[in-house]
C-alpha positions, 0 to 999 in steps of 0.5 A: 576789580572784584568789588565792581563786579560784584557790584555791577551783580548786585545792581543787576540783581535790584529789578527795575521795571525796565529789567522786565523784559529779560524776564521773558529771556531763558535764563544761564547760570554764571560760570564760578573760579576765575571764568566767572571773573574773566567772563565778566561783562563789566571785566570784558568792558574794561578791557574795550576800553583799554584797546581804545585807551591805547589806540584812540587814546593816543590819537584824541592826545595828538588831535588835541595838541592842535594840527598833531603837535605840529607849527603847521596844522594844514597836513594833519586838517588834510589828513583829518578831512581823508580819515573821517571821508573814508571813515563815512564811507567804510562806517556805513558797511562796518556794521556788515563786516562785524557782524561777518567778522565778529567783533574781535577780529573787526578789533584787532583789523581796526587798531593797526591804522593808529600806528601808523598814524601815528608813524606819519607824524613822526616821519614829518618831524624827520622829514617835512617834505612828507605831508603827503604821507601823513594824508594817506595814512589818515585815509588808511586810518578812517578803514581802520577805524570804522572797524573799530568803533563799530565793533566797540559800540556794538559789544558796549551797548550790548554787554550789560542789562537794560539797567546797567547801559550808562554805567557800563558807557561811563565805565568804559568812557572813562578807560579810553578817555585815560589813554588821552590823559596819558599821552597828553601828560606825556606830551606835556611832560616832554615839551614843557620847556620846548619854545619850538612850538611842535613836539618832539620826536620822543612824543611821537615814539611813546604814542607809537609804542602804545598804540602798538600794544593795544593792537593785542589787546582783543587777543585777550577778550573773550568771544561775546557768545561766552558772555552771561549777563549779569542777569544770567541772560545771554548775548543774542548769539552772533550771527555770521550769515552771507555777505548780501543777507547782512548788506539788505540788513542795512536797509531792513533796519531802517524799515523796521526803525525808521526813528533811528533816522532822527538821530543823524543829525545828532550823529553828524554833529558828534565830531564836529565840534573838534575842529573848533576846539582843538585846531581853531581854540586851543591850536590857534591862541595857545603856545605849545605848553599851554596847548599840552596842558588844555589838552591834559585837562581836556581828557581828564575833564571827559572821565568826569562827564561820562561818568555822571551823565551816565551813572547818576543821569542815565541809571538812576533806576529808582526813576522811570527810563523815560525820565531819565532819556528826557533829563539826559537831553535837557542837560546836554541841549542846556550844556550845548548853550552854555559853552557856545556863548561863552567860547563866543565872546573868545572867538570874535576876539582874534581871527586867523589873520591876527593870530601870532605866536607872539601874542599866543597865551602861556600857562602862566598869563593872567587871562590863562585862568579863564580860556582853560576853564571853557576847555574843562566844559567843552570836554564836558559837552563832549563826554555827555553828548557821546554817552547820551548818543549810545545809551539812546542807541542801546535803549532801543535794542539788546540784540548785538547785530541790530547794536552793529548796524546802528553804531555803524550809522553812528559813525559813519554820518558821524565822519561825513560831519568831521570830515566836511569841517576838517576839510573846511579848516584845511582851506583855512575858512575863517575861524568864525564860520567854523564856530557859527557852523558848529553851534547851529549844528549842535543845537539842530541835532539835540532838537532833531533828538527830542522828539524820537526821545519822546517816540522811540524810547520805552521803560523798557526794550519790547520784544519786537525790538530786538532784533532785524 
């Protein structure tokens, strides 16, 4: 950890046209010892994503088993469509209640709601009569994790220098993307030999214990106003003002950006896409073994797409920010035709009345090789369009409130998207519609994108962007 931040420092300290803004910024001395360490923004990043690593970690494991591990997937598609209806709903205030709040506190109220997620699929394989329980819970959990995210996207895009954002996105990308490694492993790693088609209760258990120990985790994270920039340039300080001055600052971001609104769409699409890949790909034609090892390869395959679209796309800092924001999206619009054509030819090969376990695919059947390989590159898109997401976000302000404000928008509309498909799943609309429907909107979203890209991204943050 010490030789990344000393890294991250040494990349901070290479100015790039872009960094010419902090210039006009007071500049703070680093603290020294082992506050040096611990006030790092790239340690405090780190430990961001491993709250997300055992909360939503655990939860990305489950939704990618298929139907939550289960034979039946319509309580857990029922449960998805409560969860993201209230995850629209609270994400488009979420940003108010963090900036009132502050992000750890908006933390530590978001991560409960895994646990108990998580508890209500290990009650339904206790007792199957309790789908209903696995609803609320879902609901319950889209409060939660409004809050969450919210708080997380805003101290992600926050925390580091201008030249720094798509490191920092892939770092933490990949953390939280390690905790869906684990727990599929896990899952993997309990049901191997399983022929019951579900998992067991000991998956359920081992999620539940992680997930209740990232509930803990922001108790260890610093308060954002400690934090000094790599470029010894503070965070704007939080502001804790009334509740009615942060709601009208809902509206007074979109008078003042009104770009930001090109972007929905793309927000909207931005959970969409798993519905399709996990309940009506990888839970509808796979058995259970092969469900755990998609899912295994699926979250693994993330680490690497955040990491390089970030890193050596998005901070190549020897290239103009502009060029780069322009080579991110034609990536992602190129990555976006790639793996629908291709999961095409599947799709119109089975529909939900000739799916059967009987003919499910097993790791070990010839054309395994081939289905698993179109998992690896729609966790690709997946990984590449949510960093590109939030480097575009975070290329139009430094300011934590303004930051808050736009990543509840993210979210929110984010939610209405998976929450109409997931209930569209649950009423078992053919599984064609959901791929057609999905490819349309992908593509709508990164056209919708391109032209606040050419309007809206600068070289670097102006001034008058900062703040409300």
């Amino acid at each position: 950890m010490s030789n990344a931040l000393a890294e991250a420092e040494k990349m901070a300290g290479e100015r790039t046209p872009e960094d010419s803004a902090s210039q006009h910024a007071e500049i703070f001395e680093r603290p020294t010892g082992w506050r040096r360490i611990y006030y790092h923004p790239l340690l405090q990043v780190s430990l961001l994503g491993f709250v997300c690593f055992m909360c939503p970690g655990m939860f990305n494991a489950l939704s990618g088993l298929g139907g939550g591990g289960q034979v039946k997937a319509t309580d857990q598609a029922n449960a998805s469509s409560a969860l993201y209806a209230t995850f629209a709903f609270f994400g488009f205030f979420s940003g108010t209640i963090n900036n009132v709040l502050g992000p750890r506190l908006t933390l530590v109220l978001g991560t409960w709601g895994y646990s108990l997620y998580i508890a209500s699929f290990l009650a339904v394989n206790i007792h199957p009569n309790t789908g209903d329980f696995v609803v609320v819970s879902g609901a319950v959990l889209g409060v939660c994790a409004a809050l969450l995210w919210t708080a997380q996207g805003s101290l992600m895009m926050a925390y580091p220098t201008e030249a720094q954002k798509g490191t920092f996105i892939g770092i933490f990308w990949a953390i939280f993307n390690l905790g869906g490694v684990v727990g599929s492993a896990v899952a993997l790693g309990q049901n191997f030999n399983s022929t019951a088609g579900s998992v067991g209760n000991g998956t359920y258990t081992g999620f539940l214990i992680l997930t209740l120990i990232g509930v803990f985790i922001p108790f260890l994270m610093a308060n954002p106003d400690k934090i000094i920039r790599t470029d010894g340039t503070r965070l704007v300080q939080v502001r804790h003002p009334s509740w009615k001055s942060e709601f009208l600052s809902l509206f007074i971001a979109l008078k003042t950006d009104p770009w930001i609104v090109l972007l929905f769409p793309m927000f909207f699409a931005s959970n969409y896409f798993y519905t399709w890949q996990f309940n009506d790909y990888n839970g509808a034609i796979f058995t259970i073994r092969a469900r755990g090892l998609n899912n295994f390869v699926y979250w693994t395959s993330q680490i690497f797409g955040s990491l390089f679209i970030g890193y050596f796309i998005l901070d190549r800092n020897q290239v103009r920010r502009r060029v780069r924001a322009f080579a991110g999206w034609m990536l992602v619009f190129s990555m976006v035709f790639v793996v629908h054509i291709w999961a095409y030819f599947y799709q119109r090969t089975y529909t939900r009345a000739t799916v059967s376990p009987a003919t499910n695919i097993d790791i070990f059947s010839k054309s395994y090789t081939a289905h698993v390989w179109l998992v690896i590159f729609y966790s690709l898109l997946d990984s590449m369009w949510q960093t590109f997401a939030y480097w575009v976000m975070g290329a139009m302000s430094n300011d934590l409130t303004k930051l808050s404000v736009f990543t509840g928008f993210y979210k929110s509309i984010q939610s209405c998207g998976a929450a109409g498909v997931w209930r569209a799943d649950g009423v078992r609309l053919p599984y064609m519609n959901i791929f057609i429907s999905t490819w349309v909107l992908t593509t709508a979203g990164m056209l919708f994108a391109l032209p606040m890209v050419y309007f809206r991204v600068k070289d670097h943050t102006e001034d008058e962007d900062e703040g409300l």
